[in-house]
KOLKOL-289764 format. One record per atom (N, C-alpha, C): residue number from 1; x, y, z; residue in one letter. Coordinates in steps of 0.001 Angstrom, whole numbers, plus 500000, padded with zeros to 6 digits. Layout:
REC_pos_xx_yy_zz_code
REC_NUM_X_Y_Z_A;
...
This chain:
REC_pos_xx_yy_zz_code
REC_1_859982_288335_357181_X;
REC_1_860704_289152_358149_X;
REC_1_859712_289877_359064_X;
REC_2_859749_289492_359947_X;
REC_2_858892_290386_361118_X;
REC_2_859907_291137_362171_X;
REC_3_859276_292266_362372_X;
REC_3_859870_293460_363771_X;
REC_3_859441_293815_364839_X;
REC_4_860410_294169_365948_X;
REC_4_860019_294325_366915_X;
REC_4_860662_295679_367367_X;
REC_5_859994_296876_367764_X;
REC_5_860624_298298_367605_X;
REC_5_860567_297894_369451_X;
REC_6_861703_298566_370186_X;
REC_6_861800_298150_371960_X;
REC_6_862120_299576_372459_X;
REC_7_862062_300046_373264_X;
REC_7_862019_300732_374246_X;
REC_7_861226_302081_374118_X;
REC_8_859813_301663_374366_X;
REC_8_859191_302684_373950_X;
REC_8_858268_303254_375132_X;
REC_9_857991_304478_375510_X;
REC_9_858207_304668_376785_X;
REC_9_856861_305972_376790_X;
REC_10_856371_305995_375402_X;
REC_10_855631_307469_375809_X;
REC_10_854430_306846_374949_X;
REC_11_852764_307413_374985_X;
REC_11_851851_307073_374651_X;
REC_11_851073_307393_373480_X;
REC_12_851860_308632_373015_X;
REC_12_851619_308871_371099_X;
REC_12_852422_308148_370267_X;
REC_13_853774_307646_370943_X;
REC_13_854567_306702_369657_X;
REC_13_853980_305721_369974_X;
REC_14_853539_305279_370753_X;
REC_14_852970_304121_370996_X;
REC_14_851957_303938_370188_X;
REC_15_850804_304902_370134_X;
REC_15_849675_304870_369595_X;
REC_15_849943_305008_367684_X;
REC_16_850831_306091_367877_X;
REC_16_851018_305659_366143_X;
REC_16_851874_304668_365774_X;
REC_17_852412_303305_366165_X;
REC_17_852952_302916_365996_X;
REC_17_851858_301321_365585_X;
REC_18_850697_301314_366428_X;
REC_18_849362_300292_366416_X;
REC_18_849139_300627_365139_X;
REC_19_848884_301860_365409_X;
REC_19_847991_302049_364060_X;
REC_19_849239_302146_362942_X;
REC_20_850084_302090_362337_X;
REC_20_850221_302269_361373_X;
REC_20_850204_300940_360078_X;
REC_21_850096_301597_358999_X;
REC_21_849518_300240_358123_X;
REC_21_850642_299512_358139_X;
REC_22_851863_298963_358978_X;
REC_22_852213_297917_358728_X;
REC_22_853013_298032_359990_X;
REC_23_852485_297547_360632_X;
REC_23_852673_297569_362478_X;
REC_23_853522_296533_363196_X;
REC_24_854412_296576_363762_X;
REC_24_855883_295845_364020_X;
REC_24_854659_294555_364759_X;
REC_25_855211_292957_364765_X;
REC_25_854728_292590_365179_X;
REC_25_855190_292408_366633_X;
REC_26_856185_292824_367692_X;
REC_26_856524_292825_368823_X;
REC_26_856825_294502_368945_X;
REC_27_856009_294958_370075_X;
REC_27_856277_296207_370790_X;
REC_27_856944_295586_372182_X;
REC_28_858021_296473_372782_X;
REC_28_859029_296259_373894_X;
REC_28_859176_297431_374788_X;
REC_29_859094_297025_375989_X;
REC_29_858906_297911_377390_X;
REC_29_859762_297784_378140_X;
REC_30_860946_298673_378699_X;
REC_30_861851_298578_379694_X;
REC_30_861327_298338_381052_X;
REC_31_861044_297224_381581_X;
REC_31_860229_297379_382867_X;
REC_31_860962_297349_383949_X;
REC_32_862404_296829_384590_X;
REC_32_862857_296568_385348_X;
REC_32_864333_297419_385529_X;
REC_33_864710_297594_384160_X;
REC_33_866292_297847_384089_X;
REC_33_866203_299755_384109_X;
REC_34_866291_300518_385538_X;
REC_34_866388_301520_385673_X;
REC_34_867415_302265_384895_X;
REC_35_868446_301890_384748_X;
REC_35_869746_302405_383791_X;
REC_35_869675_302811_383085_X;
REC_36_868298_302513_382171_X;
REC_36_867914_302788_380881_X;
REC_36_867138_303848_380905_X;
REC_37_867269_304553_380126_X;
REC_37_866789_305958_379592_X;
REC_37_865041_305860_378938_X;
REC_38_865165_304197_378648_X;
REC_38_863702_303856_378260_X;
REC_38_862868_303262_379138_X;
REC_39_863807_303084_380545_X;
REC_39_862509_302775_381535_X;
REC_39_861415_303438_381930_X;
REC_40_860471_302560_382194_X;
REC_40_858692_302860_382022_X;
REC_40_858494_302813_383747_X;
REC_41_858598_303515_384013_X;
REC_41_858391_303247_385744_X;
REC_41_856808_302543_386091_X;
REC_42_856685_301423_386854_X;
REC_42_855283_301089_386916_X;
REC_42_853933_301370_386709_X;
REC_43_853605_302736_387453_X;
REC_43_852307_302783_387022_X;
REC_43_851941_303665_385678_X;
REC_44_853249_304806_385056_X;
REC_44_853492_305060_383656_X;
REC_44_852539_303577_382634_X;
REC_45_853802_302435_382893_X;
REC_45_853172_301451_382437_X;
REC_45_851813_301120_382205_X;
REC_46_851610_301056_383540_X;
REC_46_849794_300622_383642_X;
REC_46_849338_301027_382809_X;
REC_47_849201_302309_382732_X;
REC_47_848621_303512_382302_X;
REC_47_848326_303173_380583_X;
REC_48_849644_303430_380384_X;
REC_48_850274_303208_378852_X;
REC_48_849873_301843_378115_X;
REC_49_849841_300415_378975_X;
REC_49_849208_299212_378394_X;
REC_49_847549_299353_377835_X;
REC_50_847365_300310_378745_X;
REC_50_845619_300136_378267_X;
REC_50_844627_300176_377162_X;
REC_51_845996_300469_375712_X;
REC_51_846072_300939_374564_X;
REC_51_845624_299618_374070_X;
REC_52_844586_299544_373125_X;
REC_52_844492_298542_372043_X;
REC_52_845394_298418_371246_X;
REC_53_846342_296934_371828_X;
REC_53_847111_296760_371240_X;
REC_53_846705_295759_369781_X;
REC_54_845959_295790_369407_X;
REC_54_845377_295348_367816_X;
REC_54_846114_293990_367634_X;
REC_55_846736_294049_366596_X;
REC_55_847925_292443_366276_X;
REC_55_848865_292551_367175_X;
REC_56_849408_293362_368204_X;
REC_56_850869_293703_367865_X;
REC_56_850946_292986_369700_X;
REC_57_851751_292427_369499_X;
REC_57_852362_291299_370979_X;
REC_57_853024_292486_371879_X;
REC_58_853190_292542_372770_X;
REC_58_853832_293282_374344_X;
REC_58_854577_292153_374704_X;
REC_59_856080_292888_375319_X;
REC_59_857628_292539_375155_X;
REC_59_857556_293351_376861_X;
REC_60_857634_292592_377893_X;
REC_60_858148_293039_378932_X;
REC_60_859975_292654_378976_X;
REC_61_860690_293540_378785_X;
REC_61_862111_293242_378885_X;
REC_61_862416_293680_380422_X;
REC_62_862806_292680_380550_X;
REC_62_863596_292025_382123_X;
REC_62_865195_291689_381985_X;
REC_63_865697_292728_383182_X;
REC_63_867174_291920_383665_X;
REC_63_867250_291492_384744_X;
REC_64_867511_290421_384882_X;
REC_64_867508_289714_386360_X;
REC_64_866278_289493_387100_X;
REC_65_864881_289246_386548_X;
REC_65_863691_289924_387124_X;
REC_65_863711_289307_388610_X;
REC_66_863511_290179_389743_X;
REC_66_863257_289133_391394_X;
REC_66_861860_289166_390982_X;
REC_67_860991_288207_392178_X;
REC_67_859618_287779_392189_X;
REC_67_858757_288722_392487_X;
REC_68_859391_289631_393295_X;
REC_68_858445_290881_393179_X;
REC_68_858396_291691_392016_X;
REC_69_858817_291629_391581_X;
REC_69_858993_292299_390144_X;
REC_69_858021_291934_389229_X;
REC_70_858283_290309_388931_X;
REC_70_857108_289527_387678_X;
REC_70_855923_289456_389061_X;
REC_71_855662_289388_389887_X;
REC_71_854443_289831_390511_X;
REC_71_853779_290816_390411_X;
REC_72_854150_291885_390324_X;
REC_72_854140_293126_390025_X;
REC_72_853083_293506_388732_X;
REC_73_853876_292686_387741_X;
REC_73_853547_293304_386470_X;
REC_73_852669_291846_385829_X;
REC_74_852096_290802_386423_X;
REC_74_851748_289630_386062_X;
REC_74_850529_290130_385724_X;
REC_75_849592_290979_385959_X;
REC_75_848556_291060_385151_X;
REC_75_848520_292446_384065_X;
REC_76_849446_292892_383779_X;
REC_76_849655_293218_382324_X;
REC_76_849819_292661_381477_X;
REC_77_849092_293497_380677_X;
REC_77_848552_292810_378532_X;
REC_77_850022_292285_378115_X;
REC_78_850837_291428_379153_X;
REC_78_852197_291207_378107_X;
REC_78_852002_290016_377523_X;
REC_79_852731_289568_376188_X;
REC_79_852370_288583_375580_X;
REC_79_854411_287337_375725_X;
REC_80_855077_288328_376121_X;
REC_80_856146_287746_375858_X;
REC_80_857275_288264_377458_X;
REC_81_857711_287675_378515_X;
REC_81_858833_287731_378606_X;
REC_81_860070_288017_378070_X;
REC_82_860981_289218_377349_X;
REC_82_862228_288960_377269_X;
REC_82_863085_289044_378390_X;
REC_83_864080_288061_378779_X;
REC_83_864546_287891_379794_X;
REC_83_866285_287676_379984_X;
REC_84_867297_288624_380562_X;
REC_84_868654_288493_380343_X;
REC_84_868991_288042_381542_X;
REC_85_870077_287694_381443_X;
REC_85_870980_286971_383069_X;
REC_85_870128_286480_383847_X;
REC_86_869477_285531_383750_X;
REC_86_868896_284578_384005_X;
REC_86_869157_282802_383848_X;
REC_87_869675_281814_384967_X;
REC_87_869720_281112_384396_X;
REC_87_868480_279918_383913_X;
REC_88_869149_278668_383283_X;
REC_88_867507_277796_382457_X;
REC_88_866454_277541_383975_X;
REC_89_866916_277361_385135_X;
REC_89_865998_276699_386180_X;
REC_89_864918_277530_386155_X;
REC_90_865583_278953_386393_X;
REC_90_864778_280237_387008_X;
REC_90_863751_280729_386045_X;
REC_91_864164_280725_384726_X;
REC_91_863610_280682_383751_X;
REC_91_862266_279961_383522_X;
REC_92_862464_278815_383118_X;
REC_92_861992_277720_383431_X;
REC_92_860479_277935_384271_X;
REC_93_860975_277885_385629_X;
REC_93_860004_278259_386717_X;
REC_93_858839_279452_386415_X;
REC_94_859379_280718_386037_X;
REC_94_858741_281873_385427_X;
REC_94_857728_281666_384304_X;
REC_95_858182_280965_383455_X;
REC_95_857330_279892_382372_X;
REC_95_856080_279228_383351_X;
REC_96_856479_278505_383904_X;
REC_96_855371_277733_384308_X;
REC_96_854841_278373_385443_X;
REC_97_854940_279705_386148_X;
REC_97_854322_280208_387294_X;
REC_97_853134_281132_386115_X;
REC_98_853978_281886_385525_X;
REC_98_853366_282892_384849_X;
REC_98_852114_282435_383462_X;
REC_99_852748_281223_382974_X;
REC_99_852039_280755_382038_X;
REC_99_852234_282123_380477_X;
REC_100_854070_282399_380515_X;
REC_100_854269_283248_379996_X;
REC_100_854947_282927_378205_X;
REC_101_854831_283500_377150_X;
REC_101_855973_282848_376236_X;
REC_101_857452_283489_376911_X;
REC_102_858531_283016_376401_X;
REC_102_859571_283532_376553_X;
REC_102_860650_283978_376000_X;
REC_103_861117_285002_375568_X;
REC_103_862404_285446_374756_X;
REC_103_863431_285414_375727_X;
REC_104_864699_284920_375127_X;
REC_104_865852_284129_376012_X;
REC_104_866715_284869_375338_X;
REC_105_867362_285933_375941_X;
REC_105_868153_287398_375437_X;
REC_105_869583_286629_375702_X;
REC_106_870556_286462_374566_X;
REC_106_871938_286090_374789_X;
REC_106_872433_287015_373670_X;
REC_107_873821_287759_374826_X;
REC_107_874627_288592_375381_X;
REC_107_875498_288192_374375_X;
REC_108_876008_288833_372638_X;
REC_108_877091_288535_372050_X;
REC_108_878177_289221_372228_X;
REC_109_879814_288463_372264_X;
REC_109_880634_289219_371601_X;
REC_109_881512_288460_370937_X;
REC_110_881144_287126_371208_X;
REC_110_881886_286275_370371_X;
REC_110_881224_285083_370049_X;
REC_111_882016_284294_369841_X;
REC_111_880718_282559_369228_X;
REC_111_880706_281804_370227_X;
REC_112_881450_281927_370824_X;
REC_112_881268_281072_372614_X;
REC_112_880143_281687_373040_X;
REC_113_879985_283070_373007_X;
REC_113_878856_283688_373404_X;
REC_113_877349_283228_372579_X;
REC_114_877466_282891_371314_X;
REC_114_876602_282657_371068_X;
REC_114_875853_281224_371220_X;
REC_115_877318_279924_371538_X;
REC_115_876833_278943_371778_X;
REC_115_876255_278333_372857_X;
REC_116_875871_279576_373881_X;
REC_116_875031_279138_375331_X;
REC_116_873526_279368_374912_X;
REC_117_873146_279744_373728_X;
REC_117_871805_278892_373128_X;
REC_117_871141_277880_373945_X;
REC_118_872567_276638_373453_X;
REC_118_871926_275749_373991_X;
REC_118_871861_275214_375151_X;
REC_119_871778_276007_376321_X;
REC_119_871281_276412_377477_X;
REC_119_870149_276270_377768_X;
REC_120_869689_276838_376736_X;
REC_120_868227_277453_376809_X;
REC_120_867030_276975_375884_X;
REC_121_867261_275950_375040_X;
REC_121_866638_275301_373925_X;
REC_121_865143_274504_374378_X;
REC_122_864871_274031_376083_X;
REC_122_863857_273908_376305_X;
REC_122_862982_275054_376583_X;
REC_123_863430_276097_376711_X;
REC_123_862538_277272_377287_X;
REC_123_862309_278367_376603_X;
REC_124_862773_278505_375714_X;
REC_124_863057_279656_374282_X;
REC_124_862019_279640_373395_X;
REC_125_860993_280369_373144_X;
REC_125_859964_280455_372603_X;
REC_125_860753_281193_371415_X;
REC_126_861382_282103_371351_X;
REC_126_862073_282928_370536_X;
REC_126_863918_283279_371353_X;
REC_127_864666_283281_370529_X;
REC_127_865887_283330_370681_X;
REC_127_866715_285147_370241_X;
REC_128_866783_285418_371219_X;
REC_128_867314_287315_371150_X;
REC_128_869096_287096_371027_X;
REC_129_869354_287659_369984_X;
REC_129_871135_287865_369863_X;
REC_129_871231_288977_369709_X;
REC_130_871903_289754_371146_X;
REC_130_872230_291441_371352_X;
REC_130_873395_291477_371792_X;
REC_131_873869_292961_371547_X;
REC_131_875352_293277_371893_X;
REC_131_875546_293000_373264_X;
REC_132_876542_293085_373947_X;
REC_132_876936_293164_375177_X;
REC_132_876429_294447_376141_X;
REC_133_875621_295376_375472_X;
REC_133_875448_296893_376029_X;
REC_133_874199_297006_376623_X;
REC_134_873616_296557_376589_X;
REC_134_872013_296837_377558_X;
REC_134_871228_297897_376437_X;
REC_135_871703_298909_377536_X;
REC_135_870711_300348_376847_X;
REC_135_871690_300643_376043_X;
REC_136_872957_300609_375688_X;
REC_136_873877_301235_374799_X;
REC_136_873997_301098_373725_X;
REC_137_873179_300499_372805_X;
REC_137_872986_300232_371354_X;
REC_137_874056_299815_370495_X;
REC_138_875185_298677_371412_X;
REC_138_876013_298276_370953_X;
REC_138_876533_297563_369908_X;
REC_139_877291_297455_368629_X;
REC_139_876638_296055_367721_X;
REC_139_878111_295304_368421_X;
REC_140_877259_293713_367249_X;
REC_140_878274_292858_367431_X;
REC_140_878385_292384_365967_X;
REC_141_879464_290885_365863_X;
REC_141_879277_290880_364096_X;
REC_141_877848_290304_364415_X;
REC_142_877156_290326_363194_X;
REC_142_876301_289607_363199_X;
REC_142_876185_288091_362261_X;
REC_143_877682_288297_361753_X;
REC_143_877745_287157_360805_X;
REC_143_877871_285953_361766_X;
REC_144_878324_286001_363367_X;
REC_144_878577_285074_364093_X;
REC_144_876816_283934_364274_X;
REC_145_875976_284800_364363_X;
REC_145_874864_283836_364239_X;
REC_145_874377_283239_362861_X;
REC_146_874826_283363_361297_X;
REC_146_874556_283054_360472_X;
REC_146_873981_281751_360046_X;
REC_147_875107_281039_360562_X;
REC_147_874805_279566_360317_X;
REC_147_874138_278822_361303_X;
REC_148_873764_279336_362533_X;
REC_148_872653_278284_363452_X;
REC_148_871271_277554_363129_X;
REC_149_870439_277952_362110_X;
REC_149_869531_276979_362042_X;
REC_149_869024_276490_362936_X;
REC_150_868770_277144_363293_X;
REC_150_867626_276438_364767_X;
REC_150_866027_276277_364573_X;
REC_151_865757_275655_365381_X;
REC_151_863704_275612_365115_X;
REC_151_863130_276309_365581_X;
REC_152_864043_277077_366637_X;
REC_152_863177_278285_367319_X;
REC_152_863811_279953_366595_X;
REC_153_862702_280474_366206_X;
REC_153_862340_281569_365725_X;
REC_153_863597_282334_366099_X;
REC_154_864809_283524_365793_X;
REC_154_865752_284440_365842_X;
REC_154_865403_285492_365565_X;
REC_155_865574_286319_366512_X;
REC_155_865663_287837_366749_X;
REC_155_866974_288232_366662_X;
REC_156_867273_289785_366443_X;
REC_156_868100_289998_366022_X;
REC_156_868354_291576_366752_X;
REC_157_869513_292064_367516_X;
REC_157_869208_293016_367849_X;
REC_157_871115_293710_368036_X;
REC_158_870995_295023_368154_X;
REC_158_872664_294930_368337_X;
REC_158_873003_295929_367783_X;
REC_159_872465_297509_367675_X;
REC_159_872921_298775_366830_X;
REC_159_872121_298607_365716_X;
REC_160_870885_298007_365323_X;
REC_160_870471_297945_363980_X;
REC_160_869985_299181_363364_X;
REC_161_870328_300024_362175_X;
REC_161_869965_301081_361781_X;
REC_161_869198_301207_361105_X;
REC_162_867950_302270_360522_X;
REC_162_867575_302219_359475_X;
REC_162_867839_302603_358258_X;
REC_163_869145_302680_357880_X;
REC_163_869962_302794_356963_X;
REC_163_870146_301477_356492_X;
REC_164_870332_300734_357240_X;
REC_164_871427_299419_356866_X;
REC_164_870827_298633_355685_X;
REC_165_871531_297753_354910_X;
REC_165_870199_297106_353979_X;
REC_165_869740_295876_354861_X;
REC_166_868167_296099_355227_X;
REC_166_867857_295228_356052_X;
REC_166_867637_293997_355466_X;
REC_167_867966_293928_354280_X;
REC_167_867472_292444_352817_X;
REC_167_868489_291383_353670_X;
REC_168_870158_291996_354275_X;
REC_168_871118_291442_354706_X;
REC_168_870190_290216_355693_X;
REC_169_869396_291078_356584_X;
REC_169_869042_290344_357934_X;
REC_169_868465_289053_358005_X;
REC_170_867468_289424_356456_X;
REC_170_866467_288203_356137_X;
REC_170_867372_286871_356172_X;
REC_171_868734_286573_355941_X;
REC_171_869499_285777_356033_X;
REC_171_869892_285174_356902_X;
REC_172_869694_285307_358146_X;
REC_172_870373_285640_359662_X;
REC_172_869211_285322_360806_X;
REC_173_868035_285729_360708_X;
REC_173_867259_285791_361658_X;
REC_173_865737_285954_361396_X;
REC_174_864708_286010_361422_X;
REC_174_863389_286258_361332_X;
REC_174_862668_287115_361632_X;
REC_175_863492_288084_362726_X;
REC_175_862662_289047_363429_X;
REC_175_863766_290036_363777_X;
REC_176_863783_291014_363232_X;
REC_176_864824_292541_363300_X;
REC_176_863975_293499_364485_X;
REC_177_864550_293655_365599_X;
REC_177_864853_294279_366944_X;
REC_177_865529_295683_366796_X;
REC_178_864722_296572_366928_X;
REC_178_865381_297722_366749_X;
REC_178_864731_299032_367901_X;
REC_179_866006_299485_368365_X;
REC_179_865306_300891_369434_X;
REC_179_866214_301916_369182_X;
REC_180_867671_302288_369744_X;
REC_180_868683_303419_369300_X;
REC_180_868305_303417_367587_X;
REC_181_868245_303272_367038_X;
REC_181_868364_303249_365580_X;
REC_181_866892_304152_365118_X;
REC_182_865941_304077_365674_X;
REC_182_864392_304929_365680_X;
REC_182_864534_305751_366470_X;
REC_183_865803_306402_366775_X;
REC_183_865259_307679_368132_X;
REC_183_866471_309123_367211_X;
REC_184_866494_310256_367631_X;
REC_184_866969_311220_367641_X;
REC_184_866748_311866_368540_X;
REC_185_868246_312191_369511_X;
REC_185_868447_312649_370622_X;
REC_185_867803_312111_371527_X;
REC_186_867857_310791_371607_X;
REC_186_867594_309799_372345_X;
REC_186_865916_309857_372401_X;
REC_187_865442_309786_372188_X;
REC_187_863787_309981_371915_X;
REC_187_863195_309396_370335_X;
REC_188_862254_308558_370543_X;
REC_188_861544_308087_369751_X;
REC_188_861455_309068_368638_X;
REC_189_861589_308910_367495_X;
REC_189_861553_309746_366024_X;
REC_189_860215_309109_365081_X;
REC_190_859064_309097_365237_X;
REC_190_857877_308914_364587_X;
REC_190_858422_309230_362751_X;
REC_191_859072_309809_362229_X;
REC_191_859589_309793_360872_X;
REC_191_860807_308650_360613_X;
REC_192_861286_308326_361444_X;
REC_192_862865_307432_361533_X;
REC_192_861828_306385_361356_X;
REC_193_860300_306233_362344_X;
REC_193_860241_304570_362828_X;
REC_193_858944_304335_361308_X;
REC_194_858867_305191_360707_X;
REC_194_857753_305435_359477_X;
REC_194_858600_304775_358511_X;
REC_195_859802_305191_358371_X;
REC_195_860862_305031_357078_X;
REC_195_860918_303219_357041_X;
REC_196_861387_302705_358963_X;
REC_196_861530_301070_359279_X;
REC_196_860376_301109_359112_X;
REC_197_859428_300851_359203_X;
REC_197_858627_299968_359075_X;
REC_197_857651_299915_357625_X;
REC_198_858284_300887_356828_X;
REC_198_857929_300633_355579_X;
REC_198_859067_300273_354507_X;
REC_199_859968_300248_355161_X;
REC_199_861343_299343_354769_X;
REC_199_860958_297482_355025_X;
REC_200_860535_297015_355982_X;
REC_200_859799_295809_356594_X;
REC_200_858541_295692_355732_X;
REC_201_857813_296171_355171_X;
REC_201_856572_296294_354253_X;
REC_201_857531_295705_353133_X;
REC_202_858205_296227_352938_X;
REC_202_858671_296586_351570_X;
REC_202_859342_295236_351100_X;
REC_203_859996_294969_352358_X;
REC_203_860744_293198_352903_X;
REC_203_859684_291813_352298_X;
REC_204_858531_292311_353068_X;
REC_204_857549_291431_353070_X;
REC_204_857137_291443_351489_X;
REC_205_856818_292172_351124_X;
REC_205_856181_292263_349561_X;
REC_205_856652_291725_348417_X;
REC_206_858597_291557_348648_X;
REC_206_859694_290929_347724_X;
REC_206_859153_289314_348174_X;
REC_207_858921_289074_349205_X;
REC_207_858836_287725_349724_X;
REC_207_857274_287048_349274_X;
């Protein structure tokens, strides 16, 4: 089970989050989607990438990105595209301009929703199943992705708490996505994201 903690926006959670002894393997950056309460306004960003990021991969999350946009941010330490409302061409293209991996973010609320996957099966480095809510930390079931079996790697994202028994997830997906669920009063909680990620230790060690 590997994690990816997303919308992280300030430069001490950031920093204790590298360092801690068991360090999410995807960190995630609101770069485009203003709406969000976790957007990183550009040169914030800059600023904030310059951090030795040690093991841990950089998650530029994109909605709709225009070309000025991934121009913009093309020479930041990112290791991954996540990318929503986008279709496969555009996609596609971004891949091969950028020479980027890509997370291919599909929008659940039902199983129709989940079966435009295969949409995206040439370009999907990793496969994102999130609520319908953006920034709103919406869930969905999650039993609807259970049975896909796919070859490309599943993320998992959608209200995930650190309460929940995360043993459930190991069933479902490979990689647990989590941001509302690590914050109090909407702000990053350095004790909330201590508890996940030694809950994920703890994952790994049964395994």
């Amino acid at each position: 089970m590997k994690s990816k903690i997303c919308g992280i926006s300030d430069y001490n959670t950031l920093k204790y989050i590298i360092a801690h002894p068991c360090p999410p393997e995807y960190i995630g950056f609101i770069v485009n989607y203003k709406e969000s309460k976790r957007f990183v306004e550009f040169n914030k960003l800059k600023k904030l990438l310059k951090i030795d990021k040690k093991k841990c991969k950089f998650v530029a999350v994109l909605v709709k990105p225009t070309n000025k946009e991934l121009n913009r941010i093309k020479k930041l330490p990112f290791d991954y595209y996540q990318i929503y409302n986008l279709q496969n061409d555009k996609i596609k293209l971004i891949k091969k301009i950028y020479k980027i991996k890509i997370i291919v973010a599909i929008m659940v609320k039902n199983k129709n929703d989940v079966l435009k996957y295969k949409n995206y099966k040439d370009v999907a480095d990793i496969f994102l199943f999130d609520s319908k809510g953006y920034e709103k930390s919406l869930s969905f079931n999650h039993n609807l992705i259970s049975n896909l079996n796919l070859e490309t790697e599943i993320m998992l994202a959608g209200n995930i708490q650190i309460n929940d028994d995360l043993d459930n997830y190991k069933k479902i997906a490979d990689i647990i996505d989590i941001s509302g669920g690590l914050e109090t009063s909407g702000l990053k909680d350095i004790s909330k994201i201590n508890v996940f990620l030694n809950k994920i230790k703890q994952i790994k060690n049964e395994n």
